[in-house]
C-alpha positions in Angstrom: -19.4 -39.4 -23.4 -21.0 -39.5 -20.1 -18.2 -41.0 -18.5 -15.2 -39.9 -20.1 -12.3 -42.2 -20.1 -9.6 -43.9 -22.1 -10.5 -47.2 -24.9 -9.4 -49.2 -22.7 -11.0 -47.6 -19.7 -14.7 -47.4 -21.2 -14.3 -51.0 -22.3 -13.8 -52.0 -18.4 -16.4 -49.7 -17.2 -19.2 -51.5 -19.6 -18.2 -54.8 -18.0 -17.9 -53.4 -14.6 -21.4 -51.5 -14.7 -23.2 -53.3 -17.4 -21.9 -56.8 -17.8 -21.1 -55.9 -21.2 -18.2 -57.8 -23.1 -17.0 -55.2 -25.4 -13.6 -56.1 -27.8 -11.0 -53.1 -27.5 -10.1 -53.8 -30.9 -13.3 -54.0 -32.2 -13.7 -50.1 -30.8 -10.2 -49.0 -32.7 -12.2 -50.7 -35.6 -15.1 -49.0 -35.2 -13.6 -45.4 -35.0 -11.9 -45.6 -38.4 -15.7 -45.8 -39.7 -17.2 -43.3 -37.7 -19.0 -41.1 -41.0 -20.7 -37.5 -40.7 -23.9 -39.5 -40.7 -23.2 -41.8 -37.6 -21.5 -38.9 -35.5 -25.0 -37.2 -36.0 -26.5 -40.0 -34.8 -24.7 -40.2 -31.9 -24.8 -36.2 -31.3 -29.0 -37.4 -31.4 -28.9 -40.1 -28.6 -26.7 -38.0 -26.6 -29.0 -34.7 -27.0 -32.2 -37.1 -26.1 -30.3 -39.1 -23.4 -29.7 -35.3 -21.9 -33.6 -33.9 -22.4 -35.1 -37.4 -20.5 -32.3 -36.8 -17.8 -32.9 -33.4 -17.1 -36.7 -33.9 -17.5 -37.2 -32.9 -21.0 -35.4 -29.5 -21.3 -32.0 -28.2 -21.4 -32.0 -24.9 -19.9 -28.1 -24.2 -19.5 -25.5 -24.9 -22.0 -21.6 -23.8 -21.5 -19.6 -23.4 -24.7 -15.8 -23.6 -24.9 -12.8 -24.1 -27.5 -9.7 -25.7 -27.6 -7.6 -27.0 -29.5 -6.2 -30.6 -30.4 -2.9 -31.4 -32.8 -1.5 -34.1 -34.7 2.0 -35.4 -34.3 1.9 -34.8 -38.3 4.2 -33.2 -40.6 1.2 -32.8 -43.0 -2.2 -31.5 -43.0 -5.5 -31.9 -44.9 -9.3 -29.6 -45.7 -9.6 -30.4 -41.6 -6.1 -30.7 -40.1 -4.3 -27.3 -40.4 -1.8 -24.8 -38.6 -2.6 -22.5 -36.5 -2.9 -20.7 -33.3 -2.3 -23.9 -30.5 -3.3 -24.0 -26.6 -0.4 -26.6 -26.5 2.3 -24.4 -27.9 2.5 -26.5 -30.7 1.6 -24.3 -33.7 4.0 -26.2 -36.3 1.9 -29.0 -35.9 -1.6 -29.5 -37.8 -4.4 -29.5 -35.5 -8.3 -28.9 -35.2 -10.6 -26.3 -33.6 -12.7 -28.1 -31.3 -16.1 -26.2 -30.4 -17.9 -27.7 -27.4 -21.2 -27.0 -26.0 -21.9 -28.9 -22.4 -25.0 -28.9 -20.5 -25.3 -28.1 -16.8 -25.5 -31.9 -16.2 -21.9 -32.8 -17.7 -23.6 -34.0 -21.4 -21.7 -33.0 -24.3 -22.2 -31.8 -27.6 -19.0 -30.3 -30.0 -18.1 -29.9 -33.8 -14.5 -29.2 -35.0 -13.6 -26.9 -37.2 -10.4 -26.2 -39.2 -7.1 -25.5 -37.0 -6.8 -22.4 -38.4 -10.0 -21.0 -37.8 -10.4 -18.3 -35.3 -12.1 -19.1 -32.1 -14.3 -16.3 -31.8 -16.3 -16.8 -34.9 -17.1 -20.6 -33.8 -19.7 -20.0 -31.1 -22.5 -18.4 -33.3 -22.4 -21.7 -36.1 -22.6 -24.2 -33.1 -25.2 -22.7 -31.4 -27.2 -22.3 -34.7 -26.7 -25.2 -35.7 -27.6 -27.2 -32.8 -30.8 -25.5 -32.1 -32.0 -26.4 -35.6 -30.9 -30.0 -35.7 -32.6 -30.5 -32.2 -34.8 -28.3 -32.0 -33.6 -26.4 -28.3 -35.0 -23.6 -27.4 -35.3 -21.3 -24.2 -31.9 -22.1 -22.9 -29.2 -20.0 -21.7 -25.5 -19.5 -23.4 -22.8 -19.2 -20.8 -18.8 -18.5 -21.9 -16.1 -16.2 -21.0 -15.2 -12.9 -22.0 -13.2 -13.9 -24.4 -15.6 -16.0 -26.8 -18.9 -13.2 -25.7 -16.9 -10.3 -28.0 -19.6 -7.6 -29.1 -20.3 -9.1 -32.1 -21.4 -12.4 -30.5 -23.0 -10.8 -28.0 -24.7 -8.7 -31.0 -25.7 -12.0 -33.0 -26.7 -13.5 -29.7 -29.3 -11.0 -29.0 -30.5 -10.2 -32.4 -31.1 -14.2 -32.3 -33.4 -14.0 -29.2 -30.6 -16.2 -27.3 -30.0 -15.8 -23.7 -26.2 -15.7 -22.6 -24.3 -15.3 -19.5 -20.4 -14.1 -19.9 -17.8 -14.3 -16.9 -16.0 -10.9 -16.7 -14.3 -8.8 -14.3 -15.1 -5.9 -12.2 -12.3 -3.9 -13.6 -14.0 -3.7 -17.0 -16.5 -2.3 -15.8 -17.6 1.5 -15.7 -15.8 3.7 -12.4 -19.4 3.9 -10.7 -19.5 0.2 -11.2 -16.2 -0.6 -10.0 -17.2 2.1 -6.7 -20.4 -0.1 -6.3 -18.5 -3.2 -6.3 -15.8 -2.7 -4.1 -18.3 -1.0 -1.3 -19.7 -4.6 -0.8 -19.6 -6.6 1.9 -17.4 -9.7 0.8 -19.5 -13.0 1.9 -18.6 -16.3 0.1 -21.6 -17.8 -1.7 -23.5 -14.2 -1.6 -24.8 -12.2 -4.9 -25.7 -8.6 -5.3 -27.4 -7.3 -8.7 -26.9 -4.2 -10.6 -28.7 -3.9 -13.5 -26.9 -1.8 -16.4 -27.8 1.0 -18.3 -28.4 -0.9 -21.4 -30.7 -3.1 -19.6 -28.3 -6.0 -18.9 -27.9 -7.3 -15.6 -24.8 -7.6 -13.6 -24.5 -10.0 -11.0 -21.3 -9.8 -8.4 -19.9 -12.5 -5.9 -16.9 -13.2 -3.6 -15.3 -16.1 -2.9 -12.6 -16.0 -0.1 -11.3 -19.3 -2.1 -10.0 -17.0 -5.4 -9.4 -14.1 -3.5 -6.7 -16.3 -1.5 -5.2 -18.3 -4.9 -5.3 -14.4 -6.4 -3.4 -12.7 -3.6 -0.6 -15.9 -3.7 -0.1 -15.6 -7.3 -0.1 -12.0 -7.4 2.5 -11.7 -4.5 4.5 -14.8 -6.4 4.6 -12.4 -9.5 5.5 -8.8 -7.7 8.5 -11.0 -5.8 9.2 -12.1 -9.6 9.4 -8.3 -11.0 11.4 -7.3 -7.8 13.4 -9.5 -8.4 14.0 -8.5 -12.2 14.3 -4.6 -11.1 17.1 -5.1 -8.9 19.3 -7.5 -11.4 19.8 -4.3 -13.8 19.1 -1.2 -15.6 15.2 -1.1 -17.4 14.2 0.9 -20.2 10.5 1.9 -21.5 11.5 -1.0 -24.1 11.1 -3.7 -21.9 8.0 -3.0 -20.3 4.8 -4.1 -21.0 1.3 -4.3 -19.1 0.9 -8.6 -19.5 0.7 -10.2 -16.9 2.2 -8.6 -13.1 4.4 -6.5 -15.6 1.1 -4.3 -15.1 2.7 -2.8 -11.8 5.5 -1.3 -13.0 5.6 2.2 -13.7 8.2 4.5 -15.8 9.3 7.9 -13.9 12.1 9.0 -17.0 14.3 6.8 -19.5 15.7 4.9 -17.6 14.3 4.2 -14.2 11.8 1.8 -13.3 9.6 1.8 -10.1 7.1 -0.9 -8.8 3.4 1.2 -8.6 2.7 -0.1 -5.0 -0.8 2.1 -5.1 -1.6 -0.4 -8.3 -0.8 -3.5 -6.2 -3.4 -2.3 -3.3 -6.0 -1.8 -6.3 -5.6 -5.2 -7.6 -5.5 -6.6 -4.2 -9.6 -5.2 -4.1 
């Protein structure tokens, strides 16, 4: 788990580091009788491994979700349809819930593939603070998994949490304060929010560059769509670069340059 790799792979890096003979087949074996009861063992040394490395505390923990499928015509209690990251949502597969700490050290449960990804933050992090006792750390995810009532649940709980959002979400006077800044990679300013949370804002001349390519890749992309053929209100909608478009009557289509220069902030 600390040095994620293939069978095969991990079975040379034992000899290669450790002068430990391990049999490959012996591991294909052995992962047939992994029970609920050695996976929590594991889960243990991993979680202990983690506390002596990073001197007997985990502060920081990152929580994610993805998905994994089976090439499987049938499912079981575990293995089930649903909404895939692959594309692949004919195929059974499993919600898997990861928690990470800052140091690259693992922790995850799986949950049924149908099971919506919101609502498997909350159990995880419950979960794992009772079966090893953490406490004190810090919850960071993205926007996505931090809905309100998360975010709710977090707080009533007494946890911690840190969400990566964007500056357009935000309020008009925060999106004036923002933009006034001066832009200076690997430089933070704080605002603190009206409902006591605090906001902290950065620039990095690395995104902004990838940002402006992909957004001038996707405005060449509509341009090109707008000049091929007649639009109607029916074929617009605001995912994606299709956010610059703009409808001026039934059946013409412009390209909101003033929306462009705002995104471009």
């Amino acid at each position: 788990m600390c040095q994620p790799s293939s069978k095969s792979g991990t079975v040379d890096y034992l000899k290669s580091y450790f002068d430990e003979d391990v049999n490959l087949s012996k591991i294909y074996r052995y992962l047939d009788k992994l029970y609920n009861t050695q996976q929590e063992k594991i889960q243990q040394i991993s979680v202990e491994h983690t506390r002596k490395i990073l001197g007997g505390r985990i502060g920081l923990v990152f929580y994610d979700v993805t998905t994994l499928y089976f090439e499987s015509d049938y499912g079981d209690e575990l293995r089930a349809t649903g909404f895939s990251k692959d594309g692949k949502n004919s195929q059974p597969q499993v919600v898997l819930g990861l928690l990470v700490s800052a140091g690259g050290y693992p922790l995850y449960s799986l949950f049924n593939g149908s099971q919506y990804e919101g609502r498997t933050m909350i159990p995880i992090v419950e979960d794992f603070v009772k079966r090893f006792d953490l406490e004190n750390f810090v919850v960071v995810a993205d926007s996505g998994l931090m809905n309100k009532t998360n975010v709710s649940l977090l707080e009533s709980g007494g946890y911690q949490y840190i969400i990566g959002g964007r500056i357009k979400n935000e309020s008009n006077e925060i999106r004036s304060w923002a933009l006034s800044l001066e832009k200076h990679d690997n430089h933070f300013y704080e605002y603190t929010k009206t409902n006591g949370s605090l906001l902290i804002v950065g620039y990095s001349s690395a995104r902004a560059k990838k940002d402006a390519y992909n957004r001038e890749k996707g405005v060449k992309r509509l341009e090109k769509a707008y000049r091929t053929g007649t639009m109607t209100k029916e074929n617009i909608n605001k995912r994606g670069y299709n956010k610059f478009f703009e409808i001026q009557d039934i059946v013409n289509v412009n390209i909101n340059q003033e929306k462009i220069r705002e995104d471009a902030q």
